[in-house]
N, C-alpha and C positions, 0 to 999 in steps of 0.2 A: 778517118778524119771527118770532123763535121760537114754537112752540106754547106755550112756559110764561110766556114775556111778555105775551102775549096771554090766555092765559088768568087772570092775577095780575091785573091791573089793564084791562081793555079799556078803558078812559075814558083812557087815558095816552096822548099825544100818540106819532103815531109817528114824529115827527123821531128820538126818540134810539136808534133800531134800527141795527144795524150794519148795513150794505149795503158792498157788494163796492169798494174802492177806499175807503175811508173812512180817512181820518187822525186819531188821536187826538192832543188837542192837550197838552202836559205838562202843565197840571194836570190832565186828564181821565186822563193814565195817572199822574200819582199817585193819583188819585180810587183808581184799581183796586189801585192796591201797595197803598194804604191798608185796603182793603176784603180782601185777601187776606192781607195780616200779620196780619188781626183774627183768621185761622180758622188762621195755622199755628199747627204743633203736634200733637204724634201722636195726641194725646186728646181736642182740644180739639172736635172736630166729634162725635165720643162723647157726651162730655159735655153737649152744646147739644141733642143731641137727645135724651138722658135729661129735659134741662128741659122741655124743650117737652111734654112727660108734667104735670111738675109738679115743686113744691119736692123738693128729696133733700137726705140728709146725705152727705158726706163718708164715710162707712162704704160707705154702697151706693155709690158710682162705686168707691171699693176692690175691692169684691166682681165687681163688674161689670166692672171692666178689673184683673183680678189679675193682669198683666203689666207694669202701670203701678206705679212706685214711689209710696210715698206724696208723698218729695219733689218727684215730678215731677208729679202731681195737684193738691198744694196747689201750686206754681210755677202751672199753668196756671190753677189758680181765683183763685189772685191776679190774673194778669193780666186775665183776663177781669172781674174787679171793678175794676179800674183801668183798664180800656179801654170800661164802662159797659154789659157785653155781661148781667153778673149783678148778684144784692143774693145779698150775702148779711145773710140773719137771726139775729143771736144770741138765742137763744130760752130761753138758759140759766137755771135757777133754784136748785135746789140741784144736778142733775146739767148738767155741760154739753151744751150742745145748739145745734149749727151746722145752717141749712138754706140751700143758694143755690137761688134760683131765678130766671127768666129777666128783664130789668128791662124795662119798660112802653118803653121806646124803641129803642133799641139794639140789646136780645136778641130782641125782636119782630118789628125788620127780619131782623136775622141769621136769624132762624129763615125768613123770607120768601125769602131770599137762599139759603140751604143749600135750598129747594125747589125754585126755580129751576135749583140745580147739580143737584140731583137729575133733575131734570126731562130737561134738556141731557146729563146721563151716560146715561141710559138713551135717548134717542133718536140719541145718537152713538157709544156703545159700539161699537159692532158697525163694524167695519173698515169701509172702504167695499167695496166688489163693484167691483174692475177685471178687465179680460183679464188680465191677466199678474200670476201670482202674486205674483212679486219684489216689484210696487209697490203689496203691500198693506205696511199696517204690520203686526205680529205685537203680538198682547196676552196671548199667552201663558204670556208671565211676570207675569201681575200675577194673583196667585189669591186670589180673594174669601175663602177660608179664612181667611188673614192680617191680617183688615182687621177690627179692635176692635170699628168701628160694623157690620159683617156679622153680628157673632157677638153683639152685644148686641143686633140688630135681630130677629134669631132665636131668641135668649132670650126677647126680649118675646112673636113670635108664638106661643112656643111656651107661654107661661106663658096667655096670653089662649085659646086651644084646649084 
């Protein structure tokens, strides 16, 4: 079992560990489309882990992905209200005022679940180590520079220092 499954729940049975030769049964690989259409989206893992900080307005995920249209920000905040992952709060009185924040079921797993990837990316990152160069894969084209939640996760250490 992976270290971040193990380390997330140790009490969790470990029938549901993937072991070598394992067949997923169709509803178990919808289980996963399902679980993976919740996080596509170019902003939408950005965004989930801005929550996971706490409530935000709509202003600051602007600010913080200034490459993101506002169209495409409110598109994804919608969805993710509609697929139970946020709440948002309207908190308006006489100025408007929107806050989403992460919702007590859904957004709490998600956020458990983006750990778990997180967990899995950093212990698989790194090519494997064969004789023969050819049969590594190359990840050289994927530059962390490029990656929204890189640069907002760097923004945060750096504001925190």
């Amino acid at each position: 079992m992976g270290r971040g499954l193990s380390r997330l729940r140790p009490s969790q049975p470990t029938h549901h560990a993937i072991s070598e030769g394992r067949q997923f049964s169709a509803q178990e690989q919808a289980a996963i489309r399902f679980a993976l259409a919740l996080l596509q989206g170019k902003w939408k893992i950005g965004i989930l882990c801005r929550l996971q900080q706490g409530p935000t307005r709509p202003g600051e995920l602007r600010r913080l992905f200034p490459q993101a249209s506002k169209k495409m920000l409110t598109q994804h905040l919608r969805q993710m209200e509609r697929d139970g992952l946020i709440v948002r709060t309207d908190l308006s009185g006489k100025v408007p005022h929107v806050e989403y924040s992460l919702s007590n079921s859904r957004g709490q797993a998600v956020s458990r679940l983006l750990q778990i990837l997180m967990t899995w990316s950093a212990d698989y990152s790194e090519p494997p180590r064969t004789e023969s160069p050819t049969a590594r894969p190359s990840f050289q084209h994927l530059n962390p520079a490029d990656n929204a939640t890189d640069r907002y996760i760097g923004r945060a250490q750096e504001r925190a220092s």
